[in-house]
C-alpha positions as CSV (number, residue, x, y, z in Angstrom):
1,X,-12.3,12.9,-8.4
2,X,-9.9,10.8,-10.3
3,X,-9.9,7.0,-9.3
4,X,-6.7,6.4,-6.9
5,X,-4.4,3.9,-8.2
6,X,-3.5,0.9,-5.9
7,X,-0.7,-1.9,-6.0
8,X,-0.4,-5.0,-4.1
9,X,2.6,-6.4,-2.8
10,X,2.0,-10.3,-1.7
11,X,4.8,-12.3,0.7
12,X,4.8,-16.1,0.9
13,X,6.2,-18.8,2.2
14,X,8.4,-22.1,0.1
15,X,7.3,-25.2,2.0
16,X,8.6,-28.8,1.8
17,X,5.2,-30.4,0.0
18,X,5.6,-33.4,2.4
19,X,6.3,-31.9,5.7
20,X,5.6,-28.5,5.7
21,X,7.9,-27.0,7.1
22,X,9.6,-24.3,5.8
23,X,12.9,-24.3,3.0
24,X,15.4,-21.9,2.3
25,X,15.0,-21.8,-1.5
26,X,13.7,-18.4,-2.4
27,X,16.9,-17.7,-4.8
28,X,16.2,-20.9,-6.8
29,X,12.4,-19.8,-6.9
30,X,13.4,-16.8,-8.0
31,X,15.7,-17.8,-10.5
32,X,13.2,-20.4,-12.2
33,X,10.1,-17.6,-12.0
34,X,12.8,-14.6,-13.5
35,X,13.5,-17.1,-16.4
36,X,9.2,-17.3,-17.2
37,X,7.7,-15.0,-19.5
38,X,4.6,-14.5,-17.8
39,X,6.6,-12.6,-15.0
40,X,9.5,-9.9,-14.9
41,X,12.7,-10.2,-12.3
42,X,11.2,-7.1,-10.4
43,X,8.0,-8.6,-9.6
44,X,10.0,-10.7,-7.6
45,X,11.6,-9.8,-4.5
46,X,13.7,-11.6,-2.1
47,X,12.2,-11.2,2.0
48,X,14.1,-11.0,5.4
49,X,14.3,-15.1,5.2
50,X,15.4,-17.3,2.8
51,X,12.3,-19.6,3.1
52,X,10.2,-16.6,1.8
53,X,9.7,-14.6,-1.3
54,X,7.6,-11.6,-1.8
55,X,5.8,-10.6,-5.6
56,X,4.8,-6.8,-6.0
57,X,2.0,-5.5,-9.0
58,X,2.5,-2.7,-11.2
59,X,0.6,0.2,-10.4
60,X,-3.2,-0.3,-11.0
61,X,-6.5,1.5,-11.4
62,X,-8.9,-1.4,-11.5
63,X,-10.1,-4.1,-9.0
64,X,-10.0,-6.6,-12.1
65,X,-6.5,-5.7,-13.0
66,X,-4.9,-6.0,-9.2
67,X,-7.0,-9.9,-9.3
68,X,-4.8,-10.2,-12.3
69,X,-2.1,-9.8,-12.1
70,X,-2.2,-11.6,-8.4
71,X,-3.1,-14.2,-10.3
72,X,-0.4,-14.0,-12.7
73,X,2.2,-13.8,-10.0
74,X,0.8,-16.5,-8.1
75,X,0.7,-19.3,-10.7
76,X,3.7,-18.3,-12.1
77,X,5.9,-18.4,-8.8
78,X,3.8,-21.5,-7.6
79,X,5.2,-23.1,-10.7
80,X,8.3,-22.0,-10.1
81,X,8.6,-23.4,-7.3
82,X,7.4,-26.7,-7.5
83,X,9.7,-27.2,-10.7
84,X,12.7,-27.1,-7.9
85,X,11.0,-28.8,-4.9
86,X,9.1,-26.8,-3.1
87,X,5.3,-25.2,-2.8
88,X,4.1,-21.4,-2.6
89,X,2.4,-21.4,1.0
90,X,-0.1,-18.5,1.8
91,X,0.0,-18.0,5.5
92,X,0.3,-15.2,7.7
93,X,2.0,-18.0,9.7
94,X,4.4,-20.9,9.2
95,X,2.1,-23.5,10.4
96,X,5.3,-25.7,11.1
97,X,8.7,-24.5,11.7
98,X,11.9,-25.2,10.2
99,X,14.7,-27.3,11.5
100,X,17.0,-25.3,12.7
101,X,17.5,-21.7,12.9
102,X,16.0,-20.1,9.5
103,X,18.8,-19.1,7.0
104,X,18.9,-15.2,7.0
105,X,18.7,-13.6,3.0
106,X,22.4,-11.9,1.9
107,X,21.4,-8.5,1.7
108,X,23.4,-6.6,4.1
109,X,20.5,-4.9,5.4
110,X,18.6,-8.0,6.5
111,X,21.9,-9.5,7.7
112,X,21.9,-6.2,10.1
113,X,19.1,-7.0,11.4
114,X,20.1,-10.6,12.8
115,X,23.0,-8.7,14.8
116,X,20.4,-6.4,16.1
117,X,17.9,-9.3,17.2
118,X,18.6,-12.3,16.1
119,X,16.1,-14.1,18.1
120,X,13.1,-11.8,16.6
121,X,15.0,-12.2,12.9
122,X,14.9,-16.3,13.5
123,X,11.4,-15.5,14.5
124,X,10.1,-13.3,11.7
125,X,8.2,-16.5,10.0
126,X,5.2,-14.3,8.8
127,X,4.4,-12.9,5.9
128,X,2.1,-10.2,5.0
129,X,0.1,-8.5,2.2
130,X,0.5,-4.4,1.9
131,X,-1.6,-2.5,-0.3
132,X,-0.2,0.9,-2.1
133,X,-2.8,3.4,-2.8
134,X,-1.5,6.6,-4.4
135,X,-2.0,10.3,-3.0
136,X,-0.9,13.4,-4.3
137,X,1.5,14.7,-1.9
138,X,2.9,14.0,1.6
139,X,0.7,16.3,3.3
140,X,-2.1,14.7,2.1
141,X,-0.7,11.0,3.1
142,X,0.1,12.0,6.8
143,X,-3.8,13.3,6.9
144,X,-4.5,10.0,5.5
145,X,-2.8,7.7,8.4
146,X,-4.7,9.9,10.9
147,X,-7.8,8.8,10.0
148,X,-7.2,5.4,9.0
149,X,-6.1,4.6,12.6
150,X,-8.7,3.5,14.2
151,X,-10.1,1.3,11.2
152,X,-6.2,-0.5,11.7
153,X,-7.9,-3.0,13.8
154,X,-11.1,-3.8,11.3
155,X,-8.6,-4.5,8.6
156,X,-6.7,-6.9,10.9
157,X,-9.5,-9.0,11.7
158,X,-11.0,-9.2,8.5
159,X,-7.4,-10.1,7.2
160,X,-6.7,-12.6,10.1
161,X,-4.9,-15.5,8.3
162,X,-2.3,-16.8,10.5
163,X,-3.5,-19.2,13.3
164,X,-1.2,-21.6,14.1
165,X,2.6,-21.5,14.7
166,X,5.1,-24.5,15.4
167,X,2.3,-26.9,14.8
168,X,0.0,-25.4,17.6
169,X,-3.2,-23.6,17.6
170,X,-2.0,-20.2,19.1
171,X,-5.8,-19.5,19.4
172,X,-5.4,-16.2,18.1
173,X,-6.6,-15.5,14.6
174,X,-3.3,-13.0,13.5
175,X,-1.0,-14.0,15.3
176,X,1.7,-12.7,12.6
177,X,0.0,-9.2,14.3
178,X,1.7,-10.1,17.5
179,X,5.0,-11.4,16.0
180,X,5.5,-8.3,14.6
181,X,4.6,-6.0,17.2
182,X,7.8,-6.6,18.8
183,X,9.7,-4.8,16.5
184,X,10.8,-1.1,18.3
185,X,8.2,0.9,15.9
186,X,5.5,-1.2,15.3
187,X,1.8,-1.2,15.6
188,X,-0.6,1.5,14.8
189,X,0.9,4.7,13.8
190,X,1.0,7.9,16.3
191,X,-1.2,11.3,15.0
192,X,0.8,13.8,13.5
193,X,0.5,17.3,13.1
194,X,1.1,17.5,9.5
195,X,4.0,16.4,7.3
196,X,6.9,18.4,8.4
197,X,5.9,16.6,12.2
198,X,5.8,13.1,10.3
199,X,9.2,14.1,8.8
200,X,10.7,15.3,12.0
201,X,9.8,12.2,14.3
202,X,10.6,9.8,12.0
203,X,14.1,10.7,11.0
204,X,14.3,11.3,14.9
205,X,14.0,7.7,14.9
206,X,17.0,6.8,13.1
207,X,19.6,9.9,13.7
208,X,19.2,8.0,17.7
209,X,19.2,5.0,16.7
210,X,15.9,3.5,17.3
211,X,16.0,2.5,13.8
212,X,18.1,1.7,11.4
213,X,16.3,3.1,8.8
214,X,13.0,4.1,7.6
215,X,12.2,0.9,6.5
216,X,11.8,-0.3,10.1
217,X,8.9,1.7,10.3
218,X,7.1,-1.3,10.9
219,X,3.5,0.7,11.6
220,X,0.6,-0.7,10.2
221,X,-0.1,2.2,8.1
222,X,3.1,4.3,7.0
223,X,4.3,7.0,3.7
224,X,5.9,5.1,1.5
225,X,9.3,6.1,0.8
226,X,9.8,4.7,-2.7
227,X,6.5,5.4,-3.8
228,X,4.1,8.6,-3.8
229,X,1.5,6.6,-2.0
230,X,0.0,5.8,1.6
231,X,1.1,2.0,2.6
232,X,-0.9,0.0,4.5
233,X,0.6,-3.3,6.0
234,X,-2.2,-4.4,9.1
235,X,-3.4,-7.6,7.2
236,X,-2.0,-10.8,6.7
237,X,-1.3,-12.5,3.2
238,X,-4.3,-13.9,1.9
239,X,-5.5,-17.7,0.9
240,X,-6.8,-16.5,-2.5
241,X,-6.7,-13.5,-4.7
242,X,-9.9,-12.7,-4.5
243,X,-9.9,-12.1,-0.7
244,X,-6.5,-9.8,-1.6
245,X,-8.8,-7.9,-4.0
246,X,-11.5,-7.2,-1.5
247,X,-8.6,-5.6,1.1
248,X,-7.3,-3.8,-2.0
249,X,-10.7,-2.2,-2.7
250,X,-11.5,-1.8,1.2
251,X,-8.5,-0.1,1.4
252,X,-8.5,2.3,-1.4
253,X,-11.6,2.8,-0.4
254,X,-10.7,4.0,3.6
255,X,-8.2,5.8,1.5
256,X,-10.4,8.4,-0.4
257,X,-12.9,8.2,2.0
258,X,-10.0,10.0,4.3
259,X,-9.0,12.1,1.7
260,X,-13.0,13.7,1.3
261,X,-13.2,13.8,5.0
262,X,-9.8,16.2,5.1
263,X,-11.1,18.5,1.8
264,X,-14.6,18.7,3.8
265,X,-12.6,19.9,6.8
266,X,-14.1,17.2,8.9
267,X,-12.5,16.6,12.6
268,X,-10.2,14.0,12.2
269,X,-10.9,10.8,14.8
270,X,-9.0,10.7,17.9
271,X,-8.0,7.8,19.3
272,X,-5.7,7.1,22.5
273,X,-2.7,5.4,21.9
274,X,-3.4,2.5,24.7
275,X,-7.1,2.0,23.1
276,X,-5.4,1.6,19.6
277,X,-3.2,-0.9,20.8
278,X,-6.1,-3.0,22.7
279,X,-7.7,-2.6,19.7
280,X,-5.2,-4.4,17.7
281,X,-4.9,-7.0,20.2
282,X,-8.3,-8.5,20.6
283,X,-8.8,-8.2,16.6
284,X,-5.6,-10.3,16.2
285,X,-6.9,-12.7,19.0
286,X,-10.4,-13.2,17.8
287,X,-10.9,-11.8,14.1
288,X,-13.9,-12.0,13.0
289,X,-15.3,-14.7,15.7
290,X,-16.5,-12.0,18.6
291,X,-16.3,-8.3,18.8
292,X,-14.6,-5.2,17.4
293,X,-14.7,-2.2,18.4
294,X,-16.7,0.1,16.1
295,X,-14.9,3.2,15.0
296,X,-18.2,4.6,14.1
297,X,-19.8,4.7,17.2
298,X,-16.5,4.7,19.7
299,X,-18.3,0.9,21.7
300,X,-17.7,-2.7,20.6
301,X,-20.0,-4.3,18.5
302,X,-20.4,-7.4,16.6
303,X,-18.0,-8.0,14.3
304,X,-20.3,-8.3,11.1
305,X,-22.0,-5.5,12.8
306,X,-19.1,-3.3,12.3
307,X,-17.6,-4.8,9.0
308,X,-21.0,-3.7,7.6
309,X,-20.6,-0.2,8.9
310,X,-17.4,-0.1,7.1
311,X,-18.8,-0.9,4.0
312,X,-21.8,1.6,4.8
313,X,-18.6,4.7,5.9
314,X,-17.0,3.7,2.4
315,X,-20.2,3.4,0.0
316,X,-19.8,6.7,-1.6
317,X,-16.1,6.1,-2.8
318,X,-16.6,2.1,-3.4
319,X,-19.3,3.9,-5.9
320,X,-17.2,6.2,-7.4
321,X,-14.3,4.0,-8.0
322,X,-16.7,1.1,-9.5
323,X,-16.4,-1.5,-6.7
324,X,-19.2,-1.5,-4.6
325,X,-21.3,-4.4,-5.9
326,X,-17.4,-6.5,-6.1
327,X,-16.0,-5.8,-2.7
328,X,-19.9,-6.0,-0.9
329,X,-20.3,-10.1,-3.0
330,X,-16.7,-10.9,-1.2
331,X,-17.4,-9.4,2.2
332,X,-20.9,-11.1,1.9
333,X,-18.9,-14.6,1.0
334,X,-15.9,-13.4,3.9
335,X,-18.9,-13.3,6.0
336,X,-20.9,-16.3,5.3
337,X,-17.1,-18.5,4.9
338,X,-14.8,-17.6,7.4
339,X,-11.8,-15.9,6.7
340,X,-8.4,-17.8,6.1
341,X,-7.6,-18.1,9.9
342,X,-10.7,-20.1,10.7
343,X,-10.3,-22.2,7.1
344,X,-7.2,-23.4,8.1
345,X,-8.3,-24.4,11.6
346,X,-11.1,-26.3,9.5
347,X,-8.7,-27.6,7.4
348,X,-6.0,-29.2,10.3
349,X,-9.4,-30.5,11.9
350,X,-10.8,-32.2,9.0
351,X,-7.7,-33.6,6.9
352,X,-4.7,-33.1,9.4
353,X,-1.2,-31.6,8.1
354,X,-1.9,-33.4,4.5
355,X,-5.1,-31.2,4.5
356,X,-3.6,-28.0,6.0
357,X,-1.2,-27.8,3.4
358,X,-3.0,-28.4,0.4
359,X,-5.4,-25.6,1.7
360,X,-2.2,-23.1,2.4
361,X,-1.1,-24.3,-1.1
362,X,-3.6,-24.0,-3.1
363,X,-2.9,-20.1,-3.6
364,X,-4.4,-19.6,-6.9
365,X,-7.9,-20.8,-6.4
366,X,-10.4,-18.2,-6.5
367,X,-13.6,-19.7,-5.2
């Protein structure tokens, strides 16, 4: 089987490099890093606030090249904007809010979406990483998202990065997971029949008005519609490219691990609704600090316990793509480390908001 491609799409925040808090100056940033040759205008895209900014990669086949190019991006919009005040701020979270309401971007579609909830727009200080991994054809996506659903939650926890908000501990280690579960269509995905079911409910959604368009598909897992791949969005943004490169290479990995399980005409996983959502819940509360539940084995387990079984359910395509001995070193380091959301409790413990923010900052470290 040919190696899937995959493409990263990365959303920060532009913080004040005293402070903190959060600046409406993604135009400027995006004006200085459109004007640098290491980066093109399209890699850089504006986000629902104007105190965030969002960099996508081209399409890519290798681990290597997605680190890349994150790098690339990275370092090149950190430069851009310090060189007009600000900092690049990796966090799932704002650690400290604005003053003020947030300024809303121009586009008319975000601009929509502060008539429809303004409160939950003002609110929307997150910022997440989805991974693009290409299939052949709808069909095959939709069978995809059914069995990805229950490993939703595993990817959450391993991705948690967003513990603190308005300067508090929320004591959850994703708490961007909750934010933005209170969208209308949110959370993990529903089964579908097949593609024309997929098709049906979800331009249901917007001919009544649940949505305004597909785009508010906020699922963790969703088609793309711009792309002819399978989107997953469960995981916060990342504190280094590295860690971006192991969900990348997890991912892909769940990916064509799906895609064998549907050729081999293996059941797909079922998984109630309710238990998906609790699921969600306590991996966004506790990461990787207590237990998951284990899609393998349908009971909750420890949660190195069933981050290993993941790697174990995805060894044959981590093989076959080329990644296995580069995603097992980073889980191994994930493991023995932290992820980001206990690193930045570390870091507010140890050096205070000066140290918070030079960890959040420091975006293109990779050790």
């Amino acid at each position: 089987m040919d190696t899937l491609t995959v493409g990263v799409e990365e959303e920060f925040f532009l913080i004040h490099p005293a402070t903190g808090r959060t600046v409406p100056r993604a135009e400027h940033v995006r004006t200085a890093a459109g004007l640098r040759p290491a980066v093109a205008s399209s890699e850089v895209q504006s986000e629902l606030l104007q105190c965030q900014v969002e960099v996508n990669t081209p399409v890519c086949l290798g681990l290597d090249e997605v680190g890349g190019h994150l790098l690339r991006l990275r370092h090149s919009l950190a430069e851009a904007a310090e060189d007009v005040g600000c900092r690049l701020a990796a966090s799932g979270s704002a650690p400290f809010t604005p003053l003020g309401t947030p300024a809303i971007s121009t586009s008319p579609r975000y601009r929509s979406m502060r008539v429809d909830a303004a409160q939950l727009a003002a609110e929307q200080l997150i910022c997440g990483m989805h991974v693009h991994v290409g299939v052949p054809d709808r069909a095959t996506g939709v069978a995809v998202l059914n069995r990805l659903r229950p490993w939703l939650p595993v990817l959450v926890a391993i991705g948690a990065n967003s513990p603190l908000w308005d300067g508090a501990d929320t004591q959850f280690s994703s708490w961007r997971t909750v934010v933005f579960g209170r969208w209308p269509v949110s959370g993990t995905p529903p089964p579908f029949a097949d593609a024309d079911d997929y098709e049906r409910r979800a331009g249901a959604l917007v001919d009544h008005g649940i949505i305004r368009d597909r785009g508010q598909l906020y699922w963790q897992a969703r088609l793309s519609e711009r792309f002819p791949t399978v989107e997953v969005r469960a995981t916060d943004v990342q504190l280094r490219p590295d860690e971006a490169v192991l969900l990348a290479g997890l991912i892909r990995a769940l990916v064509a691990t799906a895609m064998a399980g549907e050729r081999a005409g293996a059941p797909a996983p079922v998984q109630p609704p309710e238990f998906a959502a609790g699921a969600v819940w306590h991996a966004a509360r506790y990461g990787l600090t207590n237990r998951l539940h284990d899609p393998l084995t349908g009971h909750p387990a420890k949660a190195g316990d069933v981050v290993a079984g993941l790697l174990k359910y995805t060894l044959p395509a981590l093989r076959e793509a080329g990644d296995e001995r580069q995603v097992t070193s980073l889980v191994h380091r994930l493991l023995r480390d932290g992820q980001g959301a206990d690193r930045q409790r570390a870091a507010l413990a140890a050096g205070g908001r000066d140290g918070l923010i030079r960890l959040i900052t420091g975006i293109t470290a990779t050790a």
